[in-house]
N, C-alpha and C positions, 0 to 999 in steps of 0.2 A: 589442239586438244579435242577441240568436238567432233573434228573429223575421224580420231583416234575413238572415239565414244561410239560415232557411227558403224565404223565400221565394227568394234565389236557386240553391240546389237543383231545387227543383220548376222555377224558370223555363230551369236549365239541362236537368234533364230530359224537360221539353217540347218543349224546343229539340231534343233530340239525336230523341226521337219523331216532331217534326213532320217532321225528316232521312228519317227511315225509312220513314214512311208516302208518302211525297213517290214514291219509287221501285220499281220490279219487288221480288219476294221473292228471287230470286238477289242482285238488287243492291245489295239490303238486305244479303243475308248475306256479300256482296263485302266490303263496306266492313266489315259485324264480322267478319269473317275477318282483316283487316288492323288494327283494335284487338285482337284475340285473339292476334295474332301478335307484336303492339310489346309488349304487355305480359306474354307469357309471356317472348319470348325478351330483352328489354333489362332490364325491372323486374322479372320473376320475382313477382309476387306469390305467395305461397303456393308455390311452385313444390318447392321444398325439402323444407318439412313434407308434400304431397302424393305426391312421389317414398320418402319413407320410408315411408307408409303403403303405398303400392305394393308394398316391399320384402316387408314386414311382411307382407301377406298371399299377397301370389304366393311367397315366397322371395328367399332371397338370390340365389341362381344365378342369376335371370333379368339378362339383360345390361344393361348402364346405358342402349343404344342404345334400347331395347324398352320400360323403363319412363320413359324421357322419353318416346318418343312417345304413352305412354299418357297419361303427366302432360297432355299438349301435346291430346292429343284430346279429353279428358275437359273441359279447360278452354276447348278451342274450342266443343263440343257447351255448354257452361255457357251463351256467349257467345250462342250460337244460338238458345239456347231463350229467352233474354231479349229475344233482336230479335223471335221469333217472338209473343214475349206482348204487347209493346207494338205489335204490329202486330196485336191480336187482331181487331179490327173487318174487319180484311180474310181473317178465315179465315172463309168460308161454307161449307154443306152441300157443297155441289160442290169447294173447295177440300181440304176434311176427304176427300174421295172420290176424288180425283186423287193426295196426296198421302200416303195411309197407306193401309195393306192392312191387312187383318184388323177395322179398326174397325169395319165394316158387321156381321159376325159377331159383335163384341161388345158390340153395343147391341141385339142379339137375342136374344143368349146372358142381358144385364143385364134385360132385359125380361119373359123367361119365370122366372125367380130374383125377380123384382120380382111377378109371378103366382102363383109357391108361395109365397115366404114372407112377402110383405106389404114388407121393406125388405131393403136389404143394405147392405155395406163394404165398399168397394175398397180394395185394399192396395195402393199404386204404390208402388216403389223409385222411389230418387232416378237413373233410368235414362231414357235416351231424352231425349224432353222428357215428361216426365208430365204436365205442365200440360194436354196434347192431350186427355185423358181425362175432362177437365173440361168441357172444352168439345165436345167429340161430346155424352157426356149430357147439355146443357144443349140445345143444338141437337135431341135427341131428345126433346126435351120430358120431361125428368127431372128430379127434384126432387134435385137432388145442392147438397152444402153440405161444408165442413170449418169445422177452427178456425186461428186461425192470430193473432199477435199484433200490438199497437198500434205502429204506428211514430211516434218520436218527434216528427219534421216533419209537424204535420198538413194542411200540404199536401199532401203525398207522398204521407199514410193516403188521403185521400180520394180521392187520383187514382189511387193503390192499390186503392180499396176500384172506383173505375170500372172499371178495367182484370179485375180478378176477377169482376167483374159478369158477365163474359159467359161465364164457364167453371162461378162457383159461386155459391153463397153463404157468404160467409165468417161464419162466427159469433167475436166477439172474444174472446181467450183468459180463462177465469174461472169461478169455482161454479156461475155461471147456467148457460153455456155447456154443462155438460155434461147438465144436464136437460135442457136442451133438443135437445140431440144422441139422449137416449132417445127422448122424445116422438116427434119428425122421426123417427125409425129406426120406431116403434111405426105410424108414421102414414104409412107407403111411401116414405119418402126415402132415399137414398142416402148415408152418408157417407164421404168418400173421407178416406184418411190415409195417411201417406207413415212405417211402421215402423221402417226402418233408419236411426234417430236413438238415442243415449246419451241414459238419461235420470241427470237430475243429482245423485238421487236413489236410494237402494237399490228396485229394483223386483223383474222377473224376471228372474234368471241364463240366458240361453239361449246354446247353440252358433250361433255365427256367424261366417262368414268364419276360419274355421281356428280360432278361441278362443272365448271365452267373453267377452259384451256384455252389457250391461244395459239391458235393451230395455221398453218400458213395456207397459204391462197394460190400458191403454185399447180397445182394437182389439178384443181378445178379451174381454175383460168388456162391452163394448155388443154385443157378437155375442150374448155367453149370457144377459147379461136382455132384449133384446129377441128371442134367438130369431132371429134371422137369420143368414145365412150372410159369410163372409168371401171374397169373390173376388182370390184373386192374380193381379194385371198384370202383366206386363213389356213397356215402350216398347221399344223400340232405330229409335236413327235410319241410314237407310240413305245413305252417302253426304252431301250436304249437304242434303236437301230430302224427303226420303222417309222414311216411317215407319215401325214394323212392330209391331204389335198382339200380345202371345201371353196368350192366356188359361191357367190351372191351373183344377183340380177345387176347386167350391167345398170350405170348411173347413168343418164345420158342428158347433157346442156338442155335449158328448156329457152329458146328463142323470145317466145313471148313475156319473161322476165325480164328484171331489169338488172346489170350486171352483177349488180352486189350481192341483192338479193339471191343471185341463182347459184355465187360461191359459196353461200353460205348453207344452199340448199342443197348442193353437192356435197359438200364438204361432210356435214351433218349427216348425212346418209352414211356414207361412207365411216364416220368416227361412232355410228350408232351402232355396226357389226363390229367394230373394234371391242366395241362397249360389252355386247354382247358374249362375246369371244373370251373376255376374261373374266368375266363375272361365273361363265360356265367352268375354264380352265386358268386362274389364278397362275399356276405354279407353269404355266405355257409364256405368260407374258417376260416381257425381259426388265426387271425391278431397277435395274442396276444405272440405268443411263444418268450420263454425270448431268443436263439439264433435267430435273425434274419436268413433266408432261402439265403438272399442275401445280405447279408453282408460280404466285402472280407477280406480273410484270412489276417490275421497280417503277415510280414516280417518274414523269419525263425529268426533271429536272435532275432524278438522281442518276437517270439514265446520263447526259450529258456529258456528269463529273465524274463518272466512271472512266479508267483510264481506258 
């Protein structure tokens, strides 16, 4: 039976792909424009728990008018980036250069960084469509990779693992994965990670988004044993079809610290342009992720009993 489940997943997801590929990239984002609209405004997925986060970090004052439409943005740009991924085969050199500004700059900027220090790490927020950043550095003939985890239809993984083909290399989440994330970094490769996730576990306490989050320690611990720098991105998508590229000053390990200390001072760097990022463009950030970013850690003990 789940096998039967599986496969009509992936056949329905093909289906809606083979839809998309089929038409212009406006008329692709027509039609999800008009699922992003049925499903905000009739079924509300998420809609609720995303509008309280909104609260939560802008203020109460801010009008209900203002953070629905944020809600409403955030989850159309979601929608967008999705059609935009599964339409990856039609994003070429020339399309990357029509449609975003600033990337030319920052695969030149990523290049000369790739020339002093042998490897680096992108920092993308879940802003814009970050996916784009993947795929320019593949297209530049850059050796970029992340991790990212197993879906359970392995249909899905595989045609999953196709579709990230062309932006990255995905390495599957686990022990191995993270030697080899050093190696690939020691050896000029890029690895890209997406910071502004909760981790499930007690990590680093850092200031974010108006409070304090529990952000992982991976990003700046592979910056400081491999000695490479951290580059913060910020996407923002302009309108329906246009992009906008903003580079920060690399972060780079400070030797004379002491280890903890200098994840945290990484780290904070880095979740302080996050910070910045969405307090400028709200309706840019992505509301919807099913771990809330600042939601505090359960009790150890309750952690334990949890199944």
């Amino acid at each position: 039976m789940s096998r039967l489940k599986h496969r009509l997943e992936y056949a329905a997801i093909r289906a809606v792909q083979l839809y998309l590929l089929a038409m212009p990239h406006r008329c692709a984002l027509f039609n999800t424009w008009i699922l992003a609209w049925l499903t905000f405004n009739l079924i509300g997925i998420g809609r609720a728990e995303a509008m309280r986060r909104i609260r939560q970090v802008l203020g109460q004052t801010v009008p209900k008018c203002q953070v629905r439409r944020i809600a409403w943005l955030s989850w159309r740009n979601m929608c967008f980036n999705m059609t935009e991924m599964v339409r990856v085969t039609r994003i070429t050199p020339q399309w990357i250069k029509h449609h975003t500004s600033g990337m030319e700059e920052a695969m030149t900027f990523l290049k000369d960084q790739l020339a002093q220090h042998g490897g680096a790490i992108i920092a993308v927020a879940h802003m814009g469509n970050w996916d784009l950043a993947g795929v320019a550095c593949r297209q530049a003939g850059i050796d970029i990779f992340s991790i990212a985890g197993k879906q359970k239809n392995p249909y899905v993984n595989r045609w999953l693992d196709g579709i990230r083909g062309h932006s990255m290399d995905v390495l599957e989440r686990g022990s191995s994965a993270l030697r080899i994330v050093l190696r690939r970094l020691q050896q000029g490769g890029v690895f890209a990670i997406l910071p502004d996730v909760r981790m499930p576990v007690k990590d680093l306490d850092i200031d974010f988004l108006g409070a304090r989050a529990n952000l992982g320690r991976g990003m700046a611990q592979f910056a400081r044993r491999a000695q490479v720098p951290i580059l913060p991105v910020t996407l923002l998508r302009q309108g329906w079809a246009q992009h906008t590229v903003i580079l920060h000053d690399p972060v780079l390990h400070d030797p004379t610290l002491e280890r903890d200390a200098d994840l945290i001072r990484m780290t904070q760097i880095v979740a302080d342009h996050i910070t910045a990022a969405v307090m400028k463009h709200p309706e840019q950030w992505f509301w919807y992720n099913r771990r809330w970013v600042l939601m505090p850690l359960k009790p150890k003990k309750q952690q334990q009993q949890t199944p």
